[in-house]
C-alpha positions in Angstrom: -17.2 2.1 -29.1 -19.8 3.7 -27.0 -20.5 1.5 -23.5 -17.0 -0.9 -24.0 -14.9 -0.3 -20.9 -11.2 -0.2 -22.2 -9.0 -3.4 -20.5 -6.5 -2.1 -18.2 -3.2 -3.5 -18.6 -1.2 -4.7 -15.7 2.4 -3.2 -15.0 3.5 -5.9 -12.3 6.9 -4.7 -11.2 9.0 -5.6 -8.1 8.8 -4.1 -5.3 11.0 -5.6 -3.0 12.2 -8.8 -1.8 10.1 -11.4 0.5 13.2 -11.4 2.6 12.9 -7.3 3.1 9.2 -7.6 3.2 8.1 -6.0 7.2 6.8 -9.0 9.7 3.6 -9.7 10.7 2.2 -6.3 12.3 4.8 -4.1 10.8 4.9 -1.7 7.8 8.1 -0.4 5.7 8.6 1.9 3.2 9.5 0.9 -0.4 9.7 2.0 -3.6 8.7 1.0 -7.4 9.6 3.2 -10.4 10.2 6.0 -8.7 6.6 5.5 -6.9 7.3 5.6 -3.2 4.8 2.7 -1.5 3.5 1.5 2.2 4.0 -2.0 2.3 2.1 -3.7 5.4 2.3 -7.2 6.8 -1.3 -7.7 8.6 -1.6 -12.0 9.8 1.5 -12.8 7.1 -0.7 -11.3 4.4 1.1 -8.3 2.6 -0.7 -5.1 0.8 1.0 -2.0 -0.7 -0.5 1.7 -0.5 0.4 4.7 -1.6 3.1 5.9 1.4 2.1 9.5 1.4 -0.7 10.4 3.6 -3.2 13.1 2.1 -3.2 15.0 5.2 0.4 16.6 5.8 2.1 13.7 3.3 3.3 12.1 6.4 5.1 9.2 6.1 2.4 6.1 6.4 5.3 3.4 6.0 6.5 4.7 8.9 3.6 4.3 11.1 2.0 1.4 12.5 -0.6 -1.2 12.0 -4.2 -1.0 14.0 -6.4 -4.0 13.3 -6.4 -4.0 9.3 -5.5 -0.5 9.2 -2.2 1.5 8.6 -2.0 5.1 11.0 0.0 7.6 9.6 2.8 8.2 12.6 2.5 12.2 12.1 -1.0 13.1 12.7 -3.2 9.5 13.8 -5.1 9.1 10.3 -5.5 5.8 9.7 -6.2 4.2 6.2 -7.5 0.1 5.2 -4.4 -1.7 4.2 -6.0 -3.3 1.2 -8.1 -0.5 0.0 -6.5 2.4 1.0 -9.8 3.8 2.1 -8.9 6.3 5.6 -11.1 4.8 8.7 -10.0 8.5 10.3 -11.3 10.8 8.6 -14.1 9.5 7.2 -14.1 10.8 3.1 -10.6 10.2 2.7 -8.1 7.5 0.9 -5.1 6.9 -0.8 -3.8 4.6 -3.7 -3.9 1.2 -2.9 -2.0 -1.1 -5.4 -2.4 -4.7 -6.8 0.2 -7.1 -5.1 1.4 -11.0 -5.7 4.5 -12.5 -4.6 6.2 -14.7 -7.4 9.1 -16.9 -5.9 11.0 -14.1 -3.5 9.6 -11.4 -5.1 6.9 -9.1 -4.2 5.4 -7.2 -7.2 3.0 -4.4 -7.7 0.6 -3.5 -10.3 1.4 0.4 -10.4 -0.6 0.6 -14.0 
């Protein structure tokens, strides 16, 4: 039908425990279905982007958190936590995904 958006089903799958989640000001890598994701903790509230930076695919969930911001440890790119849009440079983003915790689980939407 012409002008109906198709409904997106959600995948929700786990992506780790709230125990392994990183602290407050930390980030860690993780990984969901063979999807390797950033996991940040900015004031106890936890979001999940894609890990690999678009620059030089450097590592982001091994960097470090700047105000709401994750910065890729290889080359200072830094991206929003929550919408994966890059603060530095300007134009660029990666994935961000859906996340709830449910019990000690964290899940992601990687649909």
């Amino acid at each position: 039908m012409e002008g109906v958006e198709e409904k997106r089903l959600a995948k929700w799958v786990r992506l780790c425990g709230v125990a392994e989640a990183p602290a407050p000001g930390e980030v860690a890598e993780a990984e969901a279905e063979g999807i390797s994701v950033c996991i940040a903790n900015i004031g106890g509230e936890l979001s999940a982007i894609d890990n690999w930076c678009p620059h030089r695919r450097g590592p982001l969930g091994q960097g470090w958190i700047e105000r709401d911001c994750v910065v890729c440890p290889w080359h200072g790119w830094s991206f929003h936590a929550k919408t994966g849009v890059a603060v530095s440079p300007e134009g660029e983003r990666v994935e961000a995904f859906p996340l709830r915790v449910e019990g000690a689980d964290v899940l992601i939407d990687i649909e």
